[in-house]
C-alpha positions as MATLAB code, in Angstrom:
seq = 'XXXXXXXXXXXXXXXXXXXXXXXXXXXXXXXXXXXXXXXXXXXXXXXXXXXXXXXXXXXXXXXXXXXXXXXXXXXXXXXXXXXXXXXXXXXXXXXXXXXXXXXXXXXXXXXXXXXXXXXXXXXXXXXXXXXXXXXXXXXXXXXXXXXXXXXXXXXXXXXXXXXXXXXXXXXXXXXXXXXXXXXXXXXXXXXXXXXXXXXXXXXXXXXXXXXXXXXXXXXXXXXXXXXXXXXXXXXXXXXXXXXXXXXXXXXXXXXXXXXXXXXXXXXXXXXXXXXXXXXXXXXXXXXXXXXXXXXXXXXXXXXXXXXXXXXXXXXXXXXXXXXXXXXXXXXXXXX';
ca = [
     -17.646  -40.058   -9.898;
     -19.066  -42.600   -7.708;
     -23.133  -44.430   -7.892;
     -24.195  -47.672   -6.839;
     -24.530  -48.943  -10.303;
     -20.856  -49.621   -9.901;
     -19.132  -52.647   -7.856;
     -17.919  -51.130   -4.786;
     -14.676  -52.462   -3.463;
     -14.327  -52.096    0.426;
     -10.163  -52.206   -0.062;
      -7.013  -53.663   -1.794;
      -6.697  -57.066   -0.161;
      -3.222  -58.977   -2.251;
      -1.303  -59.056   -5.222;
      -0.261  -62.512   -7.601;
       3.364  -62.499   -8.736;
       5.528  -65.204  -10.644;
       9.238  -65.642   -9.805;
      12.297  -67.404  -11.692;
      14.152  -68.242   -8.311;
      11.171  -68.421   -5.767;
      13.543  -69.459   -2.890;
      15.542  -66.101   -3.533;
      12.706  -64.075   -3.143;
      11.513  -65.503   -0.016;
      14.581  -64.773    1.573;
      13.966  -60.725    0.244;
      10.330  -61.141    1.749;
      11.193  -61.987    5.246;
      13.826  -59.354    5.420;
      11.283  -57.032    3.805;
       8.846  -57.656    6.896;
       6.469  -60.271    5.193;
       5.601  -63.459    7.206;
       4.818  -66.833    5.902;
       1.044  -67.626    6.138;
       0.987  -70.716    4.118;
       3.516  -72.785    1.581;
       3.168  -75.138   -1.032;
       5.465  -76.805   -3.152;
       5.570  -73.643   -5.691;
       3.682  -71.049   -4.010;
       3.985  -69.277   -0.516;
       1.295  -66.934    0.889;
       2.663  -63.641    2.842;
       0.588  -62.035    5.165;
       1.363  -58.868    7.482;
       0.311  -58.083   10.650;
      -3.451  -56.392    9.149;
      -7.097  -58.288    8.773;
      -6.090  -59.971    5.056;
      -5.136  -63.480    5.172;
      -2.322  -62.963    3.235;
      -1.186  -59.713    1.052;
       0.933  -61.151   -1.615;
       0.813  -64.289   -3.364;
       4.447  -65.872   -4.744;
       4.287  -68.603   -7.398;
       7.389  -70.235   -9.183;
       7.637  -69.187  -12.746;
       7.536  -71.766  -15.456;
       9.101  -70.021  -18.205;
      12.082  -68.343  -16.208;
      10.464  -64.829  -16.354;
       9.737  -62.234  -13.936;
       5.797  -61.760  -13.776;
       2.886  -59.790  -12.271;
      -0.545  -61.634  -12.516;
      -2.612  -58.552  -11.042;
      -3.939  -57.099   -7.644;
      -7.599  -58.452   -5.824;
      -9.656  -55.935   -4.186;
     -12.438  -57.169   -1.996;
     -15.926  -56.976   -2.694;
     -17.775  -54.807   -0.756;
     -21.125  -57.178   -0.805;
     -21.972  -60.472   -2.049;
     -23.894  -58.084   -4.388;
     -21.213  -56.700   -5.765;
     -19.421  -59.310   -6.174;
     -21.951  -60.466   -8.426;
     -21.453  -57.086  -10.622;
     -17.885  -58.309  -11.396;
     -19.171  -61.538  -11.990;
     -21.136  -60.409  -14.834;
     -18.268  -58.055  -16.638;
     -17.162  -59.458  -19.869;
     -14.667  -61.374  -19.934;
     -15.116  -62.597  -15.559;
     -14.075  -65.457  -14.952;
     -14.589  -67.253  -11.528;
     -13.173  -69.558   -9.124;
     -12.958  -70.722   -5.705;
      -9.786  -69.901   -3.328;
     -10.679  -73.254   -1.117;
      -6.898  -73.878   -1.273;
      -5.790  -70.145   -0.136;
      -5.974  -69.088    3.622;
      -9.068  -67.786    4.673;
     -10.708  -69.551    1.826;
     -13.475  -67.196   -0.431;
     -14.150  -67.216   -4.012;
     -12.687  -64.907   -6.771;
     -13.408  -63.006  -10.012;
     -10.377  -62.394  -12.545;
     -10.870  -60.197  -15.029;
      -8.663  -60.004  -18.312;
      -6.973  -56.334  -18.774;
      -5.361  -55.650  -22.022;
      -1.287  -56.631  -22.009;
      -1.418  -59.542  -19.632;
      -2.690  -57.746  -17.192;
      -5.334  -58.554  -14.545;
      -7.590  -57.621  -12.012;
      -9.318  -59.956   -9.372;
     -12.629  -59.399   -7.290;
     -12.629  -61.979   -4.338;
     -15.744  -62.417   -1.320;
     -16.081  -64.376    1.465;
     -12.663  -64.282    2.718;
     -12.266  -65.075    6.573;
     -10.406  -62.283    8.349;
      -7.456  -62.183   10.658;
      -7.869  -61.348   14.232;
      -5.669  -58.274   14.197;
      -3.755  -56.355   17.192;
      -5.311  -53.458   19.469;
      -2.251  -51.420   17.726;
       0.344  -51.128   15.514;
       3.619  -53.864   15.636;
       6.600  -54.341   14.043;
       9.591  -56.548   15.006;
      11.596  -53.676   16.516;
       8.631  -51.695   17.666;
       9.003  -53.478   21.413;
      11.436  -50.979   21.797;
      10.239  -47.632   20.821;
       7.451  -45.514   23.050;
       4.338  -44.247   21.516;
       5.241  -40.771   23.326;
       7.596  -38.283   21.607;
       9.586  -35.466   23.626;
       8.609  -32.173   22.101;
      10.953  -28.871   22.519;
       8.185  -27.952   25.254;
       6.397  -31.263   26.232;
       8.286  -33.717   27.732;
       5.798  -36.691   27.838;
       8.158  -39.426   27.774;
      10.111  -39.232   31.277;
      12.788  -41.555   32.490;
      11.524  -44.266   29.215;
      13.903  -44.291   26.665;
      13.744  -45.075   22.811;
      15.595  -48.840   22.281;
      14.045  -50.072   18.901;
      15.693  -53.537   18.203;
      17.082  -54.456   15.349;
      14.970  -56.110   12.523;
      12.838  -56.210    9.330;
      10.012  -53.105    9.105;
       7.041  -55.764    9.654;
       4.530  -54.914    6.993;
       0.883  -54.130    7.804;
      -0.822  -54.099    4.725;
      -0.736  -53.655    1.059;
      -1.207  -50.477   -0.155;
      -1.431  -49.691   -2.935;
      -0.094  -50.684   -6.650;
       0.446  -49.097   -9.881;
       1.080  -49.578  -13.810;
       2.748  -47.553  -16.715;
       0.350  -48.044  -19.040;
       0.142  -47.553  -22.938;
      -3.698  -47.305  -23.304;
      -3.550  -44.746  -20.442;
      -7.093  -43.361  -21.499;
      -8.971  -46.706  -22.291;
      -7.838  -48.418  -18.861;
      -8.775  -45.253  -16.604;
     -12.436  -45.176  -18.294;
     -12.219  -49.241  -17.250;
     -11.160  -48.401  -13.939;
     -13.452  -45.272  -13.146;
     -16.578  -46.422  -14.500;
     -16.785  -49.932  -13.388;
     -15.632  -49.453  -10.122;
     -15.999  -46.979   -7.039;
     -12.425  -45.752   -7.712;
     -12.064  -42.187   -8.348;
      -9.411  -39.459   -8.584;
      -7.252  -37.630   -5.701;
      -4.774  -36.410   -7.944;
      -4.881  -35.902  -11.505;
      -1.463  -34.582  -13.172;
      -1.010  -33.486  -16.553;
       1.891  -32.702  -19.400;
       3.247  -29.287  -18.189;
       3.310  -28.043  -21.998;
      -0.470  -29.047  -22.334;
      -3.097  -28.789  -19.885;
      -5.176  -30.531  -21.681;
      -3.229  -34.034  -21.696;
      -3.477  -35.849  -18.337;
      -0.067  -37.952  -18.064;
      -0.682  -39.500  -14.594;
      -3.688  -40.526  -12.453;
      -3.993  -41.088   -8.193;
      -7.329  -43.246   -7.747;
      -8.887  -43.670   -3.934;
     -11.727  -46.339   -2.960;
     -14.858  -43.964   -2.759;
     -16.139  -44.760    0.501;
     -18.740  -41.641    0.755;
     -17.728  -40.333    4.466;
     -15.571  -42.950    5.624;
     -11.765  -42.154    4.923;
     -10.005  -44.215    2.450;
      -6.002  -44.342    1.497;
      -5.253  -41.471   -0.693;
      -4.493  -43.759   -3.591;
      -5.232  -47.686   -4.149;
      -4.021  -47.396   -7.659;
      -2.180  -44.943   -9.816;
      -1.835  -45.240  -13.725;
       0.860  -43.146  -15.622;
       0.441  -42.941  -19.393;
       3.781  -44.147  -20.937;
       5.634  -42.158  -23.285;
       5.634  -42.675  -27.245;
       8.626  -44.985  -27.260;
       7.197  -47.387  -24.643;
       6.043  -50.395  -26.080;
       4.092  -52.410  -23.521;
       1.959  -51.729  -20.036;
       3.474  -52.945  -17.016;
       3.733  -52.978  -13.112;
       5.793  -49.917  -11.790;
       5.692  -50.974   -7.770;
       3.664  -52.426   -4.866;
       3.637  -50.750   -2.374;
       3.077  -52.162    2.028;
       2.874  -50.057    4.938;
       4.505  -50.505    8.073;
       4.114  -48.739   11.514;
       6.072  -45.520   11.314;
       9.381  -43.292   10.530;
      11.358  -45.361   13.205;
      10.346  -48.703   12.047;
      10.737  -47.493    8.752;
      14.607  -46.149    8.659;
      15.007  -49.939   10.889;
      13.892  -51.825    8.172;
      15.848  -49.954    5.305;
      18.714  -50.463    7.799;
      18.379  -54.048    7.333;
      18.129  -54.463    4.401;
      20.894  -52.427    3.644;
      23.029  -55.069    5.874;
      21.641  -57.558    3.807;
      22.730  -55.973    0.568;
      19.658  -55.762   -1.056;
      18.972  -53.633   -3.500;
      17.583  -49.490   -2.525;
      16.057  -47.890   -5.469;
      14.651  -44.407   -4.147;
      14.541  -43.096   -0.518;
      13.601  -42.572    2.532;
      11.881  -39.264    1.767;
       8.518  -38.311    1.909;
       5.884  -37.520   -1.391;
       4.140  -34.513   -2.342;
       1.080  -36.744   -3.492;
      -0.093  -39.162   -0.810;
       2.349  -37.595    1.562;
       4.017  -40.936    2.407;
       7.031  -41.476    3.976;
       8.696  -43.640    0.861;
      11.487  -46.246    0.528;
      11.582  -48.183   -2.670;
      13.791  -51.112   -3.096;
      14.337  -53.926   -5.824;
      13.714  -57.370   -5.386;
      15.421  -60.810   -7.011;
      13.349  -60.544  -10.013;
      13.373  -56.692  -10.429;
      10.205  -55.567   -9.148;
       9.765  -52.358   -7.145;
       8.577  -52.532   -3.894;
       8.170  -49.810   -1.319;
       7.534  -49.472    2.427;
       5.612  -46.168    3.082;
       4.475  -45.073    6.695;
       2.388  -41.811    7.221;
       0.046  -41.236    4.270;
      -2.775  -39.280    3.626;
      -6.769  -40.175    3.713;
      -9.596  -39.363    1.996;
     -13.234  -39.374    1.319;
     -15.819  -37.911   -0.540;
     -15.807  -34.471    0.827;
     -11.833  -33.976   -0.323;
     -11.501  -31.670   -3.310;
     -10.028  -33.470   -6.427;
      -6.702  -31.596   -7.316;
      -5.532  -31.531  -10.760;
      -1.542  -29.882  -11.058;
       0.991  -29.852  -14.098;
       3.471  -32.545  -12.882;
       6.512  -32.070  -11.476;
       8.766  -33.148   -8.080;
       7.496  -36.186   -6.668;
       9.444  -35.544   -3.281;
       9.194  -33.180   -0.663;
      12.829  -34.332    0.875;
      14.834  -36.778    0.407;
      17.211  -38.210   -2.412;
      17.283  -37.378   -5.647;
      15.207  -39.687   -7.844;
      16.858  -42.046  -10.319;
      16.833  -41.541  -13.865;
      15.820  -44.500  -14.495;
      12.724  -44.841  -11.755;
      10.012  -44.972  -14.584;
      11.258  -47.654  -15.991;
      10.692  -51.587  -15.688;
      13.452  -52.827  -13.817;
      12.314  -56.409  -14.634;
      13.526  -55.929  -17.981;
      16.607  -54.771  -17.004;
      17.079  -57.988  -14.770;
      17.156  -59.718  -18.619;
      19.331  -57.811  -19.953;
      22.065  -58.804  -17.377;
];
């Protein structure tokens, strides 16, 4: 559980990946609902429509390989930041050349993975409500079977990308399952909302939903998840990202475009059992997962922990793919 001792993190802020054909993916972000906040000559900085400067972070690869260089959380006081500062292995810098500016902590994970602490970011003025490029059109009201709220106003959402609000949350397939959770838990102010485990033993915990402990305040029912890999995987690595946008409407509009785009749908629309999120998961140019979600669940410190065998990850919607575990990125090389 939660204590001061730990560095609190207020929330999941952006995410660092590499890309072998950069100008590709841009042209998936935009019709994913990103928006440019700032470009140089090999990295561009995409922001939605929330308080973060920017919520992912796209840098040309050098080597011609698909890459994930780690999420950043925010620090929840100069105090804490300080904490991360002094975990081994912390290395610091300054983000004078990012928007919004700050200063960051990166911490080393086993695998090539990695974790980053940043402070002192400038925040976004952000809207009096939710937005999205075809939102214009649709009324907050909905007409009920017995309450017609929404008279003579009709529903005309326009065409376009699902404008993302913010990121998330993220998670990995990991091979030191039990090692990285004890890194995660007792470092940090992140902390269960759904533990599942093998359904032939009880006692072996196979997948892990972690939530920002925020005492009262509500927090997103996960930040992170971890599953443990089975015996024949050989490596951790990134299983999605994961944005919200505005609602169902906005939603179904944006997988509507990028189905006329020809991108590539992985899993959904449907909602989750765990989170409760209204999920769409599609691939990018370099393989990566990525998932719009509208609706989930919140949190805080008075919410029960639930631990379950595991089993259906859907409520509705599509079957899942057979191969939805795996790391599509590696796929991408095999073609």
């Amino acid at each position: 559980m939660n204590n001061r001792s730990k560095v609190q993190l207020s929330r999941l802020a952006h995410v660092y990946f590499e890309h072998p054909d950069l100008e590709e993916f841009e042209k998936f972000a935009i019709d994913f609902g990103f928006v440019e906040a700032k470009r140089s000559e090999n990295t561009t900085y995409l922001r939605g429509y929330g308080r973060d400067q920017y919520v992912y972070v796209a840098s040309k690869s050098m080597d011609g390989k698909a890459h994930f260089r780690g999420a950043a959380f925010v620090a929840a006081s100069e105090d804490d930041f300080n904490k991360a500062r002094e975990l081994p292995n912390a290395v610091a810098q300054t983000l004078e050349d990012a928007p919004g500016g700050g200063i960051m902590v990166t911490l080393s994970r086993p695998e090539n993975m990695f974790l980053h602490i940043i402070y002192g970011q400038a925040e976004r003025d952000v809207p009096g409500d939710s937005t999205s490029a075809v939102a214009s059109g649709l009324q907050a009201s909905f007409n009920t079977p017995f309450q017609k709220r929404r008279r003579g106003v009709f529903q005309r959402p326009h065409d376009g990308p699902a404008l993302v609000h913010k990121l998330g949350h993220f998670g990995y397939n990991c091979t030191n399952f039990d090692t990285e959770l004890e890194f995660y838990t007792s470092n940090f102010n992140l902390v269960p909302s759904d533990i599942l485990y093998h359904p032939g033993d009880p006692s072996k915990d196979v997948m892990v939903f972690l939530h920002l402990d925020q005492g009262e305040i509500f927090s997103d029912h996960h930040s992170f998840f971890m599953s443990r890999a089975s015996p024949d995987v050989r490596k951790t690595y990134l299983h999605h990202t994961s944005y919200e946008v505005t609602d169902f409407d906005t939603q179904l509009m944006g997988h509507q475009w990028l189905a006329k785009r020809n991108w590539k749908s992985v899993w959904g629309v449907g909602r989750h059992i765990l989170g409760s999120q209204i999920f769409d998961y599609w691939q990018d140019p370099s393989g990566f997962k990525i998932e719009h979600y509208a609706d989930g669940d919140v949190v805080n410190e008075a919410t029960p922990v639930r631990r379950d065998a595991a089993g259906p990850f859907s409520i509705w919607g599509p079957e899942i793919p057979h191969d939805f575990g795996q790391d599509s990125t590696e796929t991408m090389l095999d073609k």
